[in-house]
C-alpha positions in Angstrom: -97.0 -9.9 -44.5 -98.9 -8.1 -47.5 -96.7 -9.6 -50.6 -98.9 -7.1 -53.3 -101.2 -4.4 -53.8 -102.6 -3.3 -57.4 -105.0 -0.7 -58.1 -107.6 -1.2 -61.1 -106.7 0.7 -64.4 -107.9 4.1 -64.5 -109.4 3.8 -61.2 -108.3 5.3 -57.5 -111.3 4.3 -55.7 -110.3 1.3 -55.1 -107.0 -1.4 -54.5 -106.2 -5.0 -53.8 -103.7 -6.6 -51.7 -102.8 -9.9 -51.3 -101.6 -11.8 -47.7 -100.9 -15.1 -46.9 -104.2 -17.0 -48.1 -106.6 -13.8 -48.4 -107.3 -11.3 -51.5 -108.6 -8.0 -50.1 -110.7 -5.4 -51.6 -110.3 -1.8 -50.1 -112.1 1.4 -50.7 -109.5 3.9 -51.1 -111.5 6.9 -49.3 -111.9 5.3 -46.4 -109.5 2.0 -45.9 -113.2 -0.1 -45.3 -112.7 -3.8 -46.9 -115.3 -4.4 -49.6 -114.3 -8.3 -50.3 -112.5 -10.5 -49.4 -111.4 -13.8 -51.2 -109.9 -17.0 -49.5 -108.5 -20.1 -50.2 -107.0 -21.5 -47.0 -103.7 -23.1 -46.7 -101.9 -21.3 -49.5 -100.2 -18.1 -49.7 -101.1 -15.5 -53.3 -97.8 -14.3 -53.7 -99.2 -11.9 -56.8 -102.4 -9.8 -57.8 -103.2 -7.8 -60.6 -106.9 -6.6 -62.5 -107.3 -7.2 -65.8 -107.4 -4.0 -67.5 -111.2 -4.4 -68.4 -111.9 -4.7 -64.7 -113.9 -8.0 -65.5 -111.3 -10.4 -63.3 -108.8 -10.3 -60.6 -105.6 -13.0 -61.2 -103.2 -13.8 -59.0 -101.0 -16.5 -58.5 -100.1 -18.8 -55.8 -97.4 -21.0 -53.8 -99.5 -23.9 -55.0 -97.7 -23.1 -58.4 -101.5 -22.3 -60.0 -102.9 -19.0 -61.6 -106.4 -18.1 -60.4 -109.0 -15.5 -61.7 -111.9 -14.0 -59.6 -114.8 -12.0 -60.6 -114.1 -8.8 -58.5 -117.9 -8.0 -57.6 -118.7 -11.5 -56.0 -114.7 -12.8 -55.5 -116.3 -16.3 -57.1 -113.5 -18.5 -58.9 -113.4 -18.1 -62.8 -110.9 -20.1 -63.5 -107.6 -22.3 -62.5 -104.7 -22.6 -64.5 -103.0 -25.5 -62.8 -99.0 -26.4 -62.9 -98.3 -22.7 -63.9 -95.0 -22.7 -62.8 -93.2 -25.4 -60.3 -94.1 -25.5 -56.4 -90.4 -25.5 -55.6 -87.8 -22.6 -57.0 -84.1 -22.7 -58.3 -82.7 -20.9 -55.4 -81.0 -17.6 -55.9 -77.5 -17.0 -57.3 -75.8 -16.7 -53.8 -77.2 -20.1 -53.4 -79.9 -19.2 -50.6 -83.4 -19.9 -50.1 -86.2 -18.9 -52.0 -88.6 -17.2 -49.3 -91.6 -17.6 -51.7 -92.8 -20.8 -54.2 -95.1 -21.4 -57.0 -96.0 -17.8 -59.5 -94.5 -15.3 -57.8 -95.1 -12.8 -60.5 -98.4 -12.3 -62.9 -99.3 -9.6 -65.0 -102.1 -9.2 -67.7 -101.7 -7.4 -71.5 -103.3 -4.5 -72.0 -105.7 -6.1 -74.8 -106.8 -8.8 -71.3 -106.1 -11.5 -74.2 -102.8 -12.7 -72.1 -100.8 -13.6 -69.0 -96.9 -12.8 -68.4 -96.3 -15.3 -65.4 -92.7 -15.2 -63.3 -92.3 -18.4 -61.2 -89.9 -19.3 -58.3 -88.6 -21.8 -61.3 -87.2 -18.6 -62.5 -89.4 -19.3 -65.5 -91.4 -16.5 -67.7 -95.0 -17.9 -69.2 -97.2 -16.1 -71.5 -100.7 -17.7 -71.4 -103.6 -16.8 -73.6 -106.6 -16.5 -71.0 -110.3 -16.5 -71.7 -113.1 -18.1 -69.2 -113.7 -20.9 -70.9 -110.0 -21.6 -71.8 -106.8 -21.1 -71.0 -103.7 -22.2 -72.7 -99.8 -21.6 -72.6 -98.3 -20.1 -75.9 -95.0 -19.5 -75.0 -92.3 -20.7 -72.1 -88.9 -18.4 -71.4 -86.8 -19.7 -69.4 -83.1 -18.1 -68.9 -83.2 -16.8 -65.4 -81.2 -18.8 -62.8 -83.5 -17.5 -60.0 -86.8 -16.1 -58.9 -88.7 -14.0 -60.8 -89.9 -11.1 -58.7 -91.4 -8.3 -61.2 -92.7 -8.3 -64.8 -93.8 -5.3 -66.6 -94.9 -5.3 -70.2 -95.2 -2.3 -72.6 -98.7 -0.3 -73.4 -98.8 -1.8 -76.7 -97.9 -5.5 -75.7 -95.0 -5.9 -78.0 -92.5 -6.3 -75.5 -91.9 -7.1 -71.1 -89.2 -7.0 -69.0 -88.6 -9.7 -65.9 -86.9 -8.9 -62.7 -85.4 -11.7 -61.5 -83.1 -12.5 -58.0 -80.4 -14.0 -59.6 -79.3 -10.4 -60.5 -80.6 -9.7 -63.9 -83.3 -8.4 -66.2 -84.5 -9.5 -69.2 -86.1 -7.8 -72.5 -88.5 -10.6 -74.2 -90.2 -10.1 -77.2 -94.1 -10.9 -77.3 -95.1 -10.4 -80.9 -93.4 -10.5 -84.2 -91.4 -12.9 -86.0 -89.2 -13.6 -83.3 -91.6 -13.2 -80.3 -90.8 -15.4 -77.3 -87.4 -14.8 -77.6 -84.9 -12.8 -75.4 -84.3 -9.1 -77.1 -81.5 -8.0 -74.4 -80.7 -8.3 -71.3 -78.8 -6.4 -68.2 -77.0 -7.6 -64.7 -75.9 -6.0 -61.8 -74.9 -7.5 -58.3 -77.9 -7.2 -57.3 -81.1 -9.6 -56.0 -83.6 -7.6 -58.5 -86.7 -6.8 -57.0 -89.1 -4.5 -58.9 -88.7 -2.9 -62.4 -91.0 -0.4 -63.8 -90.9 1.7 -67.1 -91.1 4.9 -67.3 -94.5 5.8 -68.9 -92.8 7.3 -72.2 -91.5 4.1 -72.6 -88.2 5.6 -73.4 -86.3 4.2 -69.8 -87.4 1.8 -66.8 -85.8 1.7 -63.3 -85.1 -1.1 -61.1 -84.6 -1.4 -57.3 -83.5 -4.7 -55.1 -80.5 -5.6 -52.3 -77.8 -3.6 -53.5 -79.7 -0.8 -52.0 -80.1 1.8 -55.6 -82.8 3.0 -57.9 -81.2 2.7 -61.3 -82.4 4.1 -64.5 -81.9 2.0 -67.6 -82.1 2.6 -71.3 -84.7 0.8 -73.1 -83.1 0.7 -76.1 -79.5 -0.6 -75.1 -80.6 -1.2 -71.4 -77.0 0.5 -70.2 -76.9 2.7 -67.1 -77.8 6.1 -67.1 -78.6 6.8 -63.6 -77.9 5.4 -60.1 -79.4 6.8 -56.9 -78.7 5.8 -53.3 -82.4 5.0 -52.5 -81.8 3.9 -48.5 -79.8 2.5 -46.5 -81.8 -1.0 -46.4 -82.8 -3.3 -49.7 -85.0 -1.6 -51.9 -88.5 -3.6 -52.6 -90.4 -1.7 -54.8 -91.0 1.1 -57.1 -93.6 2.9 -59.3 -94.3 5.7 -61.4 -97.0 8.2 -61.6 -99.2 8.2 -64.6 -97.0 11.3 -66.0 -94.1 10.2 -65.4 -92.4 13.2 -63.3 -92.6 11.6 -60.2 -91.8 7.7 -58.6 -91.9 6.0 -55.0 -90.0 3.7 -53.6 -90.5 1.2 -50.3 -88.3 -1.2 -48.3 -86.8 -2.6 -45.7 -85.9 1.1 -43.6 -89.7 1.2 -43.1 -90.3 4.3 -45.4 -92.1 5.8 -48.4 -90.0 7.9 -50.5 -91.5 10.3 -53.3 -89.0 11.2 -55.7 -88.9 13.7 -58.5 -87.9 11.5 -61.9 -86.0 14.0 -63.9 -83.9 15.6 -61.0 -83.4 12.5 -59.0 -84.5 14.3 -56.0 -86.3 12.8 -52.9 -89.6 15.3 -53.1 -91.2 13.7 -50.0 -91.0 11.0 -46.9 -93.1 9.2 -44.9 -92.4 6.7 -42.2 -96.0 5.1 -41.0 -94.5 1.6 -41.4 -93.4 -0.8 -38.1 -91.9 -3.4 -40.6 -90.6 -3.7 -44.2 -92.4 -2.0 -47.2 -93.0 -4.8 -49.9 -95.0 -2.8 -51.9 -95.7 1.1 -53.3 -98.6 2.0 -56.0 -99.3 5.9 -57.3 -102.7 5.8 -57.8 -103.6 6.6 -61.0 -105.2 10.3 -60.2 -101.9 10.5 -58.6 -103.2 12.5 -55.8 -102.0 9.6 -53.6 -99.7 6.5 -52.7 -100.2 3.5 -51.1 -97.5 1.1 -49.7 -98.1 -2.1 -48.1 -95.9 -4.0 -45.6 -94.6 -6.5 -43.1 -95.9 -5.6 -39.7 -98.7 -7.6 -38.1 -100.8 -8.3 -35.2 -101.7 -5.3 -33.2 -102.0 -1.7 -35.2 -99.1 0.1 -35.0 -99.4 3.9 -33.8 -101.1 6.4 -36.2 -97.8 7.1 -38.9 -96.7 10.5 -38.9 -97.9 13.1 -41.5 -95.5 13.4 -44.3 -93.0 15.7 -43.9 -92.8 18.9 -45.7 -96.4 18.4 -47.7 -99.2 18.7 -45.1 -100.5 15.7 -46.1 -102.6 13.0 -44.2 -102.0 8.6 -43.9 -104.7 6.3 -43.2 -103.9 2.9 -42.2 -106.2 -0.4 -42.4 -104.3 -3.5 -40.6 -105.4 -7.4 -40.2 -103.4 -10.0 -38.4 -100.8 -10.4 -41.4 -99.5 -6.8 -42.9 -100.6 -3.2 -43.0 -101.5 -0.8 -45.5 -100.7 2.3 -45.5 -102.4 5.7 -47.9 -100.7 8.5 -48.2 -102.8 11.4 -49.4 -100.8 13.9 -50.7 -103.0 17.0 -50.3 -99.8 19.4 -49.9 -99.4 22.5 -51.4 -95.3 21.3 -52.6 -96.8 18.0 -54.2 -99.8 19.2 -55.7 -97.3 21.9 -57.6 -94.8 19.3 -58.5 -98.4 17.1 -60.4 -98.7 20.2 -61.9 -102.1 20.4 -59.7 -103.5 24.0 -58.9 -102.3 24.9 -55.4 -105.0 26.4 -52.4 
């Protein structure tokens, strides 16, 4: 299983997944691994680049954070005891199916860390190569933390967590470190994502829906049936008029933001989608997933966009690219059409 995939900031070249005890390096074009990083007998459960491109972090079911240099994969550093090996559990009382950070992402100024942990605790860490120190722990959720996204301008993040809510936390000011609001739903949260304005964010997880939430109150203002299976990720384009969405029915869904509409579809997946990235030219998506062992067949073309997939697969997960060269999506990017 492929548990994340993250592309580096204002790059489409190339991605990063993670799976089981490997961190993978992919040329985009092609699906050809450039690097690959191990450390046996552990499982990354999250990646992301710095937004300087000079590290990769991720963190692990050991319950440590660690950076890589992306040209050579060598270690940078280790932030041990990040969060606990072991998690809380979920609301429902079940298992936890992953341990130790099971969420990490870097502030846009690369001066910090937002860690979730299977503790269902949020860290903020102030990372450098030669040190690395904890500023701030949060700690309200009852379960996992699954997402964390944090605003272009650092002030602010929001945490996704399994025990069926969402919290706002503040990261600067006089009150930073503290919870701002927060919203629940019956519902094990599994991705959250604003909306690059800023203005709105929308969340995805069991109960099946892609809701839209105001920022400034976070209250409902939309709620779409998104499948008929859990929901395990979403993400936005870079201009904000279009989001996908993967999970457990196996597909890719492209949807247009303002009307709610599903734009496009692709099914190339065997197993679960855990993961789904625009790229940031937005001329293409990439979802990552469950299925292992031998390649599956060649996925379909997307329907109604004559578009093309490439697939890379090792032993644990697949990737899958879907290139939308379409006439219908290149019109709704706002793209000349052929």
């Amino acid at each position: 299983m492929i548990n994340d995939l993250t592309f580096p900031h204002g790059s489409a070249e190339t991605f990063a997944t993670c799976s089981g005890s490997d961190i993978r390096v992919w040329h985009a074009r092609t699906l050809s691994e450039l690097l690959r990083i191990q450390v046996p007998n552990l499982e990354c459960n999250a990646i992301a680049f710095l937004k300087s491109g000079t590290a990769i972090v991720s963190g692990w079911n050991d319950g440590k954070v660690r950076a890589f240099f992306p040209q050579s994969g060598r270690l940078m550093y280790v932030i041990c005891d990040a969060h606990k090996v072991v998690g809380t559990g979920n609301s429902s009382g079940g298992a936890v199916p992953r341990n130790g950070v099971t969420a990490i992402t870097p502030s846009n100024d690369c001066k910090r860390l937002v860690t979730g942990g299977a503790d269902g605790q949020v860290r903020v860490w102030a990372v450098a190569k030669e040190t690395q120190v904890m500023i701030a722990s949060m700690k309200e959720h009852k379960g996992p933390v699954y997402a964390i996204a944090i605003k272009a301008n650092d002030s602010q993040c929001i945490s996704a967590s399994a025990d069926g809510s969402c919290i706002l936390w503040a990261l600067d000011g006089e009150n930073a470190f503290v919870r701002i609001n927060a919203l629940f739903a019956s519902n094990f949260f599994k991705a959250a994502a604003y909306h690059p304005d800023e203005s709105q964010l929308i969340t995805c997880g069991s109960d099946r829906k892609v809701t839209y939430w105001d920022v400034a109150n976070l209250q409902q203002i939309r709620i779409l049936d998104g499948s008929n299976a859990e929901i395990n990720s979403v993400s936005t384009n870079a201009s904000g008029t279009l989001f996908a969405s993967g999970g457990a029915d196996k597909k890719v869904v492209v949807w247009h933001y303002d009307s709610g509409l599903r734009s496009l579809e692709g099914a190339g997946h065997s197993g679960a989608v855990t993961k789904v990235r625009f790229a940031p030219d937005e001329q293409s998506v990439v979802s990552v997933g469950t299925e292992g062992g031998e390649p599956p067949p060649p996925p379909p073309h997307l329907p109604r966009a004559h578009s093309r997939a490439r697939c890379a697969d090792d032993a644990r997960g697949s990737a899958r690219r879907y290139l939308c060269v379409g006439p219908q999506l290149k019109r709704l990017l706002g793209a000349p059409c052929s």
